[in-house]
N, CA, C and O of each residue as an XYZ file, in Angstrom:
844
protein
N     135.133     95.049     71.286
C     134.280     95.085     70.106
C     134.060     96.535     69.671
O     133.515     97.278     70.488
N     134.331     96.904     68.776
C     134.240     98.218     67.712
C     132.749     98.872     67.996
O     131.998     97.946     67.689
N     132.074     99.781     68.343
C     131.297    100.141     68.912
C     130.246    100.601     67.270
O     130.685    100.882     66.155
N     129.061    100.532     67.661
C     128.416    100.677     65.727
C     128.004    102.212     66.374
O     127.672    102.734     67.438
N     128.314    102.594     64.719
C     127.961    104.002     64.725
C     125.994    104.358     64.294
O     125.336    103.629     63.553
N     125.579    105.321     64.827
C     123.977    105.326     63.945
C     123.561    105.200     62.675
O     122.353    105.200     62.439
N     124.521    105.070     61.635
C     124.361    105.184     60.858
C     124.414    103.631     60.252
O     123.644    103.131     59.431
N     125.609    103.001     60.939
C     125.280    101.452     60.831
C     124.317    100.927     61.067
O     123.636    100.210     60.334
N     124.074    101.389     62.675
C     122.562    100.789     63.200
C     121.650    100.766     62.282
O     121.398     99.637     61.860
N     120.938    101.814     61.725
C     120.142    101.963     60.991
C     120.060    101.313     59.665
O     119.083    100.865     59.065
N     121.624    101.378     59.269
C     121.224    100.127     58.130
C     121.156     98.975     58.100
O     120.851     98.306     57.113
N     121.483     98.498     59.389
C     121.636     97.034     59.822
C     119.938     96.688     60.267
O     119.565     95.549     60.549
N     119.062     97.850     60.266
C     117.722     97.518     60.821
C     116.934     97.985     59.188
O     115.834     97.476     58.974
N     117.363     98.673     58.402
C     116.410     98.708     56.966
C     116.796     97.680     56.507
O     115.892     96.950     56.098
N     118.008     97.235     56.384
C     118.421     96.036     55.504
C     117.391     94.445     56.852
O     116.780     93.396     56.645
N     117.542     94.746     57.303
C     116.680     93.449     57.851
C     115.287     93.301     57.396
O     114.699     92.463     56.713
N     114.984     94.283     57.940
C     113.012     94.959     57.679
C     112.436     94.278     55.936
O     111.481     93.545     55.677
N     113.870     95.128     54.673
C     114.253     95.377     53.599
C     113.538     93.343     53.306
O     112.594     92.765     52.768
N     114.605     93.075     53.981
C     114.543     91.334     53.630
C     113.856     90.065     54.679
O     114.116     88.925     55.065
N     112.378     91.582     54.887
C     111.515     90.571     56.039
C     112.191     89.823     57.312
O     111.606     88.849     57.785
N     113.294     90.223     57.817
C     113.801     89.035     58.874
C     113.952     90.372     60.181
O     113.987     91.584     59.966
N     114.000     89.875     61.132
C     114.070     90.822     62.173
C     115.840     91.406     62.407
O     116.868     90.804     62.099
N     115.712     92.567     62.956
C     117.116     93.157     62.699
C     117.942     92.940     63.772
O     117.727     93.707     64.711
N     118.752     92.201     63.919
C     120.292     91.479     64.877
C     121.043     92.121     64.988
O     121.868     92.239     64.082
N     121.127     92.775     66.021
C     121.921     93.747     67.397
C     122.254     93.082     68.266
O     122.233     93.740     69.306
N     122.592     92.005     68.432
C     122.516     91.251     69.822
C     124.375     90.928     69.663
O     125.248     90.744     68.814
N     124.161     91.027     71.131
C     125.918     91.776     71.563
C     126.522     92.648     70.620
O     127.602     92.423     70.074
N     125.904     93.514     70.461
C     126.637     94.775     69.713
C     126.850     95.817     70.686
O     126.108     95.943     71.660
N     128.117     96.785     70.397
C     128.449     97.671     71.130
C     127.384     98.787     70.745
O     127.453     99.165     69.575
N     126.622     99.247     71.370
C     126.183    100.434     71.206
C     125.939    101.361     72.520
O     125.066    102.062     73.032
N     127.039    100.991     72.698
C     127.190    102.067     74.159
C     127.505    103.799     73.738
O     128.482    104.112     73.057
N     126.584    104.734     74.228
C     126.028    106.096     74.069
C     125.563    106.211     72.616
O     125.938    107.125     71.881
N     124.845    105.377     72.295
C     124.314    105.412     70.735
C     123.336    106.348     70.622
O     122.444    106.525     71.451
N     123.495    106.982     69.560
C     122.441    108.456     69.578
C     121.176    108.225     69.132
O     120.938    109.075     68.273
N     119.954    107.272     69.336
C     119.083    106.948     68.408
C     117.832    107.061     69.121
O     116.967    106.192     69.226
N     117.833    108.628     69.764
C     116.843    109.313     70.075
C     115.410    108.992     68.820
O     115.620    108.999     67.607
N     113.888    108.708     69.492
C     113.049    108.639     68.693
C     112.964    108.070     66.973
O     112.253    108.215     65.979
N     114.214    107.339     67.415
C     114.007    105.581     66.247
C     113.079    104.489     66.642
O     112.610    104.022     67.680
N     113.012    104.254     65.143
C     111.804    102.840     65.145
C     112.850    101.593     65.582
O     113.879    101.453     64.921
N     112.635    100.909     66.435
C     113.784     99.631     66.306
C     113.117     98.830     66.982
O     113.684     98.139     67.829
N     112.070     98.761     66.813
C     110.584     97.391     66.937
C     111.080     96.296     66.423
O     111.597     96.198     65.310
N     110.914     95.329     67.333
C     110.782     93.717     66.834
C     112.860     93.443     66.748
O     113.388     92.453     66.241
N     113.613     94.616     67.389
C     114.969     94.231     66.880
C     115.360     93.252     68.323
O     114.644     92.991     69.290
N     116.729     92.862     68.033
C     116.890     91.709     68.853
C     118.655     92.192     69.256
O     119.712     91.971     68.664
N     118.301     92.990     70.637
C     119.622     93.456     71.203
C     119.894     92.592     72.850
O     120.276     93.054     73.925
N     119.575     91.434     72.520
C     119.940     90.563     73.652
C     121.445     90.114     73.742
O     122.098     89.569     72.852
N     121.837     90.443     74.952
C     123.270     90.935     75.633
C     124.031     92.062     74.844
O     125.261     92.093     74.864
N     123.368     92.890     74.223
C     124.121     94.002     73.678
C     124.418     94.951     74.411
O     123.940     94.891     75.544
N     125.160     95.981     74.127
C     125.863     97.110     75.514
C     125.079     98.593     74.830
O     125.474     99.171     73.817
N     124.029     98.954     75.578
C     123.263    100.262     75.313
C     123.699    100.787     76.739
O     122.821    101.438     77.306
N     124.505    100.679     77.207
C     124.815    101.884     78.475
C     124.971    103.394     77.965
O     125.767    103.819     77.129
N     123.984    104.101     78.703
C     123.868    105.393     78.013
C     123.708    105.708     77.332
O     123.949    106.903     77.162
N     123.044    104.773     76.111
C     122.513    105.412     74.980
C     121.525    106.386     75.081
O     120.993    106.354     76.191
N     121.012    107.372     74.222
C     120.218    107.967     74.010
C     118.818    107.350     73.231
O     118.969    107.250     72.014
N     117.708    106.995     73.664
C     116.415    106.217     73.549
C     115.607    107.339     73.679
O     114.428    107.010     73.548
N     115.780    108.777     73.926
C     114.689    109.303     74.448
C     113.354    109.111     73.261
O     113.623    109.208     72.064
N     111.889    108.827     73.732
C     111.119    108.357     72.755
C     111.521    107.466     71.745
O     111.200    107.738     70.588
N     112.108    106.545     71.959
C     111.727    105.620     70.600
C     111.519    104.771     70.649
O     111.574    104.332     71.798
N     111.080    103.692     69.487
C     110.111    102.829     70.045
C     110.693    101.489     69.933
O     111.253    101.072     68.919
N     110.595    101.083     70.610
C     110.930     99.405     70.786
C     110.361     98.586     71.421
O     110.792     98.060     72.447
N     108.676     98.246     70.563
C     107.674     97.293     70.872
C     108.239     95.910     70.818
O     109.279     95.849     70.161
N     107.875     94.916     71.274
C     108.408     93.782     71.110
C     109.761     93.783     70.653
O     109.950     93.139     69.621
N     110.763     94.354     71.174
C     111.729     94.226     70.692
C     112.324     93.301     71.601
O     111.654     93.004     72.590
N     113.617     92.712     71.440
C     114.187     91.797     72.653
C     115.538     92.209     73.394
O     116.661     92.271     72.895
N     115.248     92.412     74.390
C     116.727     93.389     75.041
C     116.783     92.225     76.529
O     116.944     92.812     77.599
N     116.689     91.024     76.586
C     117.280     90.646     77.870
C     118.595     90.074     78.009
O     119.101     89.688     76.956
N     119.107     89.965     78.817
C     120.395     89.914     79.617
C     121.540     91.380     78.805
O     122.764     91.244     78.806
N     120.871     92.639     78.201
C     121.353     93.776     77.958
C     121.603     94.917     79.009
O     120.927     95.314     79.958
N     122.908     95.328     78.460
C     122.802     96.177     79.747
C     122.806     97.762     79.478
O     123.782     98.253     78.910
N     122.050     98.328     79.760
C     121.112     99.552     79.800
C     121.091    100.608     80.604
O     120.358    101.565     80.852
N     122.644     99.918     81.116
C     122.934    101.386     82.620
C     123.103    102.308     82.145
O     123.778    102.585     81.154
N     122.265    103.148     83.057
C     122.022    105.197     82.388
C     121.666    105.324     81.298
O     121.844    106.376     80.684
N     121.133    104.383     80.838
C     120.447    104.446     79.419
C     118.927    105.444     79.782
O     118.065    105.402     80.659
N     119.221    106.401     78.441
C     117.576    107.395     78.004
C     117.151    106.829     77.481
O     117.674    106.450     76.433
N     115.762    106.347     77.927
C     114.465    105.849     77.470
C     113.367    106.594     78.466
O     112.507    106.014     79.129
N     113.603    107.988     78.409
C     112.227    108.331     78.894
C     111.330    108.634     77.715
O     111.647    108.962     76.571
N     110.315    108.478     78.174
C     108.905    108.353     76.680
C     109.329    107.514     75.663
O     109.198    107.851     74.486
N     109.878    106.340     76.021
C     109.615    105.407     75.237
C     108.722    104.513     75.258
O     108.239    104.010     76.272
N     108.374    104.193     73.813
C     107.636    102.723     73.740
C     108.544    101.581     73.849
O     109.511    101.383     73.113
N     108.095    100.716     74.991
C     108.665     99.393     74.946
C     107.273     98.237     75.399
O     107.517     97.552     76.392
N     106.473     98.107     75.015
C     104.562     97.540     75.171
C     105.901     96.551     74.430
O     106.760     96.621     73.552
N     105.201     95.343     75.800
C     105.511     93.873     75.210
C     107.338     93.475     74.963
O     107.819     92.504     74.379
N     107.861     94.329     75.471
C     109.430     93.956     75.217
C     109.851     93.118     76.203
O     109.330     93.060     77.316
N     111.137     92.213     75.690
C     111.710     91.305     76.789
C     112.895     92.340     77.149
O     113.771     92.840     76.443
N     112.567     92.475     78.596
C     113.536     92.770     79.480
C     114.125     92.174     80.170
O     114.918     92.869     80.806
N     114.162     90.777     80.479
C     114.662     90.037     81.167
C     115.760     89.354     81.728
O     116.306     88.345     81.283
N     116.052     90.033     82.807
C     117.610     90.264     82.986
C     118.180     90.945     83.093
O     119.088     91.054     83.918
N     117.775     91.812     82.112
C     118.732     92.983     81.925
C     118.885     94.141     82.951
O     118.196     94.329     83.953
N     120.201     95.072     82.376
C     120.887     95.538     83.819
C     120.153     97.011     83.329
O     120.249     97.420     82.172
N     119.420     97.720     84.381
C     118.811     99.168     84.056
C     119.014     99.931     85.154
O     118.234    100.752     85.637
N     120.328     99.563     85.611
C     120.533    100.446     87.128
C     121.041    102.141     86.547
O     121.867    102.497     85.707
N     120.330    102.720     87.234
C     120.056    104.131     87.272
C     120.004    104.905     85.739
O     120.407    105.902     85.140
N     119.139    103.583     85.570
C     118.901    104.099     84.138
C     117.595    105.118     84.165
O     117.075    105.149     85.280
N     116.719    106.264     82.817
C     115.631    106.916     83.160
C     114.777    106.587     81.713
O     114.939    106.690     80.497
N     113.395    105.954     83.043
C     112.289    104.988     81.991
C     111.205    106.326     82.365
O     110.008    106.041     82.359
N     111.478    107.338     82.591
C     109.735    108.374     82.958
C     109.262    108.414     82.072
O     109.764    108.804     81.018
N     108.071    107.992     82.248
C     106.684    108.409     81.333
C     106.662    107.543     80.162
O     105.794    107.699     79.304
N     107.732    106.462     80.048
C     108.184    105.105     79.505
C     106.834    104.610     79.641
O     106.057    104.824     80.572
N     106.502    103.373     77.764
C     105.253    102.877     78.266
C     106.153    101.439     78.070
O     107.021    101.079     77.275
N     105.336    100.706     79.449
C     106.030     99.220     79.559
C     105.166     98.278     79.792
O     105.375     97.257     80.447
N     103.925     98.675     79.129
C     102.720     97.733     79.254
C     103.060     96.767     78.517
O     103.230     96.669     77.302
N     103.204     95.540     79.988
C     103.058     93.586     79.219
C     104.518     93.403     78.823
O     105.030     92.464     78.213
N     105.035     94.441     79.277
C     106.876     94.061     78.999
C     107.243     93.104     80.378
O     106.797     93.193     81.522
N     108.188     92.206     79.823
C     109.006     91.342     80.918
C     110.186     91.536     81.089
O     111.098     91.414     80.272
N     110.249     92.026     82.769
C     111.474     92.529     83.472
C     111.959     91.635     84.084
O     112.939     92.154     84.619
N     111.916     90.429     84.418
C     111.538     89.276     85.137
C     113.110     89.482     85.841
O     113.962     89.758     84.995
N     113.530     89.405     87.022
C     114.882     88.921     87.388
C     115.977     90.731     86.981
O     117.172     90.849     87.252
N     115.412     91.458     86.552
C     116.253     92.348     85.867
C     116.596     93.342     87.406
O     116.029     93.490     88.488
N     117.880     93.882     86.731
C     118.461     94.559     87.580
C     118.001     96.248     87.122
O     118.090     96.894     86.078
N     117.454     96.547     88.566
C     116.500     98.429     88.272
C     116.745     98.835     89.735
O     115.830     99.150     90.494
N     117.836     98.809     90.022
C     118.184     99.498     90.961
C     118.813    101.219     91.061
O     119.911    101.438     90.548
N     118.250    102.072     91.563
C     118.320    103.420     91.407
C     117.775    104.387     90.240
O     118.251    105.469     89.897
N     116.327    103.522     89.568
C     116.089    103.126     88.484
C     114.586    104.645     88.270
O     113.651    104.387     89.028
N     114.369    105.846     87.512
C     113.572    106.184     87.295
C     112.631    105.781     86.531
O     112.803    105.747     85.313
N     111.266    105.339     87.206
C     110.153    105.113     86.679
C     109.337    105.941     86.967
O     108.216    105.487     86.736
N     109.290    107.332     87.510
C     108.107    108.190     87.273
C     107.055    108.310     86.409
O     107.251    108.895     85.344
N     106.200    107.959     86.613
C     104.804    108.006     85.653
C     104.682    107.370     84.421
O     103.936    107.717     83.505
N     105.661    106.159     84.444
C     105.573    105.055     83.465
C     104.124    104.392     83.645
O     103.331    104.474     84.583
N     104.056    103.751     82.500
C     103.003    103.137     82.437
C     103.664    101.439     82.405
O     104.268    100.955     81.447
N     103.452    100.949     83.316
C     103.281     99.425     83.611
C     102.510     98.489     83.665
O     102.721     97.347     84.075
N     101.370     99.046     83.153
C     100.158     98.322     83.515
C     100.464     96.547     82.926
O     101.117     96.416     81.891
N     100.016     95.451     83.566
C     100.180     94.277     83.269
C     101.492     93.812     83.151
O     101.880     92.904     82.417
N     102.177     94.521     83.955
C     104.228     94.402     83.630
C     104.666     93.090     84.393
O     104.166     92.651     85.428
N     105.320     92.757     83.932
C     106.285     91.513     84.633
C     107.403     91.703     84.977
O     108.402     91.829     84.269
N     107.273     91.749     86.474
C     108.695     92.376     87.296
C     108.833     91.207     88.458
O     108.855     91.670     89.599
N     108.916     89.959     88.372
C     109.156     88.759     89.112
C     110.468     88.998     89.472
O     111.124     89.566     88.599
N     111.158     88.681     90.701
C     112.226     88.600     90.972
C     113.087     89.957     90.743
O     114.294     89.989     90.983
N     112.537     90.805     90.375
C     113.530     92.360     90.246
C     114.220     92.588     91.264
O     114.077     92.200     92.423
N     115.220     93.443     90.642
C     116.284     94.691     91.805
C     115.626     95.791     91.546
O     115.857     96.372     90.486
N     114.780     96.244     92.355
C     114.118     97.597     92.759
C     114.135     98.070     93.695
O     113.135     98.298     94.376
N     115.935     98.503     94.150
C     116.104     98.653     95.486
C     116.104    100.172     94.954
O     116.524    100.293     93.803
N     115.735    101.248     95.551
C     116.368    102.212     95.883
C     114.956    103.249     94.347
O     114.867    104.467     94.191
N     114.180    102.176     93.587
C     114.196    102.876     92.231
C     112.669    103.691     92.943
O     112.041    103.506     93.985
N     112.528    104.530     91.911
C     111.761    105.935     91.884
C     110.726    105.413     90.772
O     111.168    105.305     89.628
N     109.573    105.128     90.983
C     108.225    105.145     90.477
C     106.820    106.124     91.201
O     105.625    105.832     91.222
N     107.311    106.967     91.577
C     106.227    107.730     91.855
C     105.218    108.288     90.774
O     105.657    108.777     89.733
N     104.012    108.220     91.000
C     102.525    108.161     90.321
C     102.886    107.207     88.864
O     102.840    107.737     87.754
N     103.140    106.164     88.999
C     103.623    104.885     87.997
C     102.027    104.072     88.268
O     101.434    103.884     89.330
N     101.691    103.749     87.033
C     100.822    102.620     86.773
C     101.314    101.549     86.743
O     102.082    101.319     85.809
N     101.039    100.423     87.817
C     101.228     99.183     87.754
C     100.319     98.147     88.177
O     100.455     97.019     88.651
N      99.215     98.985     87.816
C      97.589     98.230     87.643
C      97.850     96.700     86.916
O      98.280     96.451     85.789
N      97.394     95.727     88.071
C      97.878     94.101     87.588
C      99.171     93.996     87.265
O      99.402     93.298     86.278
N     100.217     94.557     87.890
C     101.538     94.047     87.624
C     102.355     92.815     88.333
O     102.101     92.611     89.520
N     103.128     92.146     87.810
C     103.566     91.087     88.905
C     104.807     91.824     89.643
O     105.660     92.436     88.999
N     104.829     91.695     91.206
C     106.282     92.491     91.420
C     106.821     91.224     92.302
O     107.881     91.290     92.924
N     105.814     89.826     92.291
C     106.288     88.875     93.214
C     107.410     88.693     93.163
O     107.907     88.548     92.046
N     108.344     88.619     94.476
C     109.845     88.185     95.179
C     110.699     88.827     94.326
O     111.714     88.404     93.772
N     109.783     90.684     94.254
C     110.745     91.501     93.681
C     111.367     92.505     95.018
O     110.586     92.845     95.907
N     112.550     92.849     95.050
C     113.284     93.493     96.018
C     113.223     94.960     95.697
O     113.922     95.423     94.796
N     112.100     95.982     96.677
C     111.748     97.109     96.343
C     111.989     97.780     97.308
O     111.485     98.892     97.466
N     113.182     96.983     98.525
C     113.707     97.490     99.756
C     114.405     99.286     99.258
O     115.264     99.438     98.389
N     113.661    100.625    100.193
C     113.878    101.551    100.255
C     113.010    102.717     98.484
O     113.245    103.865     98.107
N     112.167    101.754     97.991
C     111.550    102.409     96.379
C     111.014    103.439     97.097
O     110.998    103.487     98.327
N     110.614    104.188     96.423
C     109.354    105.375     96.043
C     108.459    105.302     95.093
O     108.411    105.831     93.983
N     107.568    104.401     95.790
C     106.264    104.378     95.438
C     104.899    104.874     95.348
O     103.996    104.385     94.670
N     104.818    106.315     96.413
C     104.508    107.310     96.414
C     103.631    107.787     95.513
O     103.967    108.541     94.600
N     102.338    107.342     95.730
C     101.235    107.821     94.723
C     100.888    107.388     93.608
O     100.124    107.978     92.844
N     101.519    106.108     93.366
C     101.869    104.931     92.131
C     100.239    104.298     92.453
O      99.774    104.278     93.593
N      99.639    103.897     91.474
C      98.850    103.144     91.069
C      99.111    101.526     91.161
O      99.721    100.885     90.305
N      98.628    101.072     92.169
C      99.400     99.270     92.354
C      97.958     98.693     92.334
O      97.783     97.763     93.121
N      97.240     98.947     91.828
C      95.747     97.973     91.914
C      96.491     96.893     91.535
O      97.569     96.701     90.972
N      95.260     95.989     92.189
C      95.765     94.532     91.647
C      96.906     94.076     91.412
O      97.040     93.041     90.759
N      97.962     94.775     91.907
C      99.376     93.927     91.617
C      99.857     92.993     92.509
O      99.457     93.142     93.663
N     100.599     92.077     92.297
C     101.285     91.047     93.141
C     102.653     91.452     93.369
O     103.546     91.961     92.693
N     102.453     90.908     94.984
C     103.533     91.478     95.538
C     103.588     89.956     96.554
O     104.193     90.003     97.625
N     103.325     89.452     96.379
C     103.529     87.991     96.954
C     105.169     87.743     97.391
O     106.031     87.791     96.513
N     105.475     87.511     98.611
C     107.017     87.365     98.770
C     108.267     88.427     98.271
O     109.479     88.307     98.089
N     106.978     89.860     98.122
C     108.197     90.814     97.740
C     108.971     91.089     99.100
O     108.630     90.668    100.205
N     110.257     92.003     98.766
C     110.767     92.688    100.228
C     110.155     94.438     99.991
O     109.880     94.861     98.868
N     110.058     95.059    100.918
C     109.543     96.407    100.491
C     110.115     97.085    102.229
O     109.550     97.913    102.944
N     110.725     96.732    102.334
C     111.731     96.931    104.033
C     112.063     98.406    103.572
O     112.844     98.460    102.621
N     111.633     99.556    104.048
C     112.239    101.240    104.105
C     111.108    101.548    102.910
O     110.635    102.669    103.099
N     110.437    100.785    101.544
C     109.758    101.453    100.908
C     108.816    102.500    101.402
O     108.393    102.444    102.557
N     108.436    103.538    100.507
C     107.235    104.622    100.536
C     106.346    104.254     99.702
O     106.503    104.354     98.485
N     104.993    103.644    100.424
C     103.760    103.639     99.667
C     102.565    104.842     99.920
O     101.344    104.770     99.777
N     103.413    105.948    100.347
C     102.473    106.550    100.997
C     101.381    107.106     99.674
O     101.869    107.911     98.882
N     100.046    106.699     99.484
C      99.403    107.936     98.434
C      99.277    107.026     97.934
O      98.052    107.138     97.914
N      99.525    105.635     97.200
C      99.443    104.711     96.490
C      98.433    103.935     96.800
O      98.216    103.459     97.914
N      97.475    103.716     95.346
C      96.204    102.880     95.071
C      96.750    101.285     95.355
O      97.708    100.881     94.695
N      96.190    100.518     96.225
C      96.600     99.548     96.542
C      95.478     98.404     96.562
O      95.771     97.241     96.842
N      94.370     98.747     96.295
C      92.860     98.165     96.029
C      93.342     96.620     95.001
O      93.891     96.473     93.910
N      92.812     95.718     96.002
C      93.083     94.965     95.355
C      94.318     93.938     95.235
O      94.336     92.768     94.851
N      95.533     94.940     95.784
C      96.523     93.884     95.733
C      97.008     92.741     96.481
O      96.531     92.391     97.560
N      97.979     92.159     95.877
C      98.507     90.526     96.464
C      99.583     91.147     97.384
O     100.348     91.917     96.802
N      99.797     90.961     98.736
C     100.770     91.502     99.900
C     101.534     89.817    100.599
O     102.580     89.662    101.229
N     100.886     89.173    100.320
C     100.866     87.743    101.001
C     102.227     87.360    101.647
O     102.971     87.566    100.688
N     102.930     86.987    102.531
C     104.725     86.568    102.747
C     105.244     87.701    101.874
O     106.124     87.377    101.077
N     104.838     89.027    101.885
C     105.862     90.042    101.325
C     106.167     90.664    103.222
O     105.536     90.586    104.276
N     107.552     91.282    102.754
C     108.547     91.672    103.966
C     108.215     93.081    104.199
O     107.692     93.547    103.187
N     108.305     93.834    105.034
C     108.185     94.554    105.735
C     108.748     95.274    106.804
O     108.847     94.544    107.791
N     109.207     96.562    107.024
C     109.975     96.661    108.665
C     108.935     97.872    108.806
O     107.916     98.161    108.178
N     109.609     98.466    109.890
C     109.217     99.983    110.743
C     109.136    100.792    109.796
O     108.184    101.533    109.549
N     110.188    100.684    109.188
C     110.560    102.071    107.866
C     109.601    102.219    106.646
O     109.514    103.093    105.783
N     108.927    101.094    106.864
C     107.855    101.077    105.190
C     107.010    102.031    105.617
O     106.730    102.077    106.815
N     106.483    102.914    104.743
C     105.519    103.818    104.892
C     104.184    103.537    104.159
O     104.125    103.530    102.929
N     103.346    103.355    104.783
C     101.756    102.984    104.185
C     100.982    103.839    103.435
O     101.594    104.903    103.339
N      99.954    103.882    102.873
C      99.008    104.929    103.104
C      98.111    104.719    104.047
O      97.839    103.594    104.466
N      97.618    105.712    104.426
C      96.530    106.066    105.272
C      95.603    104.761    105.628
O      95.171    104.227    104.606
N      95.248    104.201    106.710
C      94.466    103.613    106.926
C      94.497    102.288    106.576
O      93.623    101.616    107.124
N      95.429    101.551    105.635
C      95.841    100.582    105.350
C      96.703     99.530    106.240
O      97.852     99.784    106.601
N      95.918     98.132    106.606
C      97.058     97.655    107.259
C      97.520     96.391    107.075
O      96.842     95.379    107.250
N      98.893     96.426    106.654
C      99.663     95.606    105.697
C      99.567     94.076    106.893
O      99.025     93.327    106.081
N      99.637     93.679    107.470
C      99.746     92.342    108.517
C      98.232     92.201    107.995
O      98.358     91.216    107.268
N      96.875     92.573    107.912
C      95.521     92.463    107.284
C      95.761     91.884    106.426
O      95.219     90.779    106.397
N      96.820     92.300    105.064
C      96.499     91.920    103.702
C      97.494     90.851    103.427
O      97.695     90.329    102.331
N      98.167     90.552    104.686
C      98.939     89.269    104.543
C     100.205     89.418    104.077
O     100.713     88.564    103.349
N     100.955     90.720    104.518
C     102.592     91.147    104.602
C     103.191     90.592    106.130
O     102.369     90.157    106.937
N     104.270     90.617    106.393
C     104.999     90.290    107.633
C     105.896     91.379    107.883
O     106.698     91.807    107.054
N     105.729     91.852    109.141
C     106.781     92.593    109.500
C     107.874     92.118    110.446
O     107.667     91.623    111.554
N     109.578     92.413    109.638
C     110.332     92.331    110.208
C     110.638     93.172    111.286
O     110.480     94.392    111.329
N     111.211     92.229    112.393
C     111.891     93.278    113.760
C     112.854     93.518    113.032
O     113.761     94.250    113.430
């Protein structure tokens, strides 16, 4: 498929806006698309190819990007509040300082994945690949991360109030420094290698540790 240039993009999203209907990207090539700090709210790039595009800051509130794939895709300081992510592939992609409040990641692949100091608050991350990903000092105040796989993350000073972690794996994770007040641990996995914070003890809050 012929890959769209920015200049298409963009008219393919005024001409939608233009005639009230939401703007249709979905399976379009836009792999390394340059559309640093564009509006592309409410657009609909479900299974489209943004590998490596350039996103830095722009905004895509409710927009719909699941089963898209987003590897090494720039979206740091972006708005994505309320977007469907679901599914979609964001391996070693960079979300820092990304706001992803009430967005659904549900099942999505975020493996090797920067989330530094994103904002997640109320995020839906059910079933994720968060093996290996980097959220250090990340808000995920009330987030769901249930029977999400966060085997080996850096979590490290992240904000997890109230989040669910019900049946996650977190086997080698670092929680060391991380606000944990509050959260759901229940049948989530555990080994030697997980690192706590201080004074916290995960078999208490209803985690299991593997031999």
């Amino acid at each position: 498929m012929t890959r769209l240039t920015k200049k298409k993009i963009l008219e393919i999203v005024k001409t939608a806006r233009q005639n009230g209907e939401r703007p249709d990207l979905s399976a379009a090539n836009l792999s390394r698309a340059k559309l640093r700090g564009t509006n592309l709210s409410l657009a609909d790039f479900s299974r489209a190819d943004l590998s490596q595009a350039d996103l830095y800051q722009a905004y895509l509130g409710l927009a719909d990007l699941n089963h898209t794939n987003l590897t090494r895709v720039d979206l740091s300081q972006a708005n994505l509040t309320a977007t469907n992510l679901s599914l979609a592939n964001l391996s070693k992609a960079d979300l820092s300082r990304a706001d992803l409040s009430e967005a659904y990641l549900n099942q999505a692949n975020m493996g090797q994945i920067n989330l530094s100091k994103a904002n997640m608050k109320e995020t839906s991350l059910s079933g994720a690949n968060l093996q290996e990903a980097y959220l250090c000092e990340a808000n995920l105040t009330l987030a769901n991360l249930s029977e999400a796989d966060l085997s080996r993350a850096n979590l490290r000073d992240t904000n997890l109030s109230v989040a669910n972690f019900i049946e996650a794996k977190l086997h080698g994770a670092n929680l060391e420094g991380a606000n944990l007040d509050g959260a759901y641990f229940n049948w989530a996995r555990y080994d030697k290698a997980t690192r706590w914070p201080e004074d916290f003890d995960p078999n208490r809050a209803g985690a299991i540790l593997d031999d």
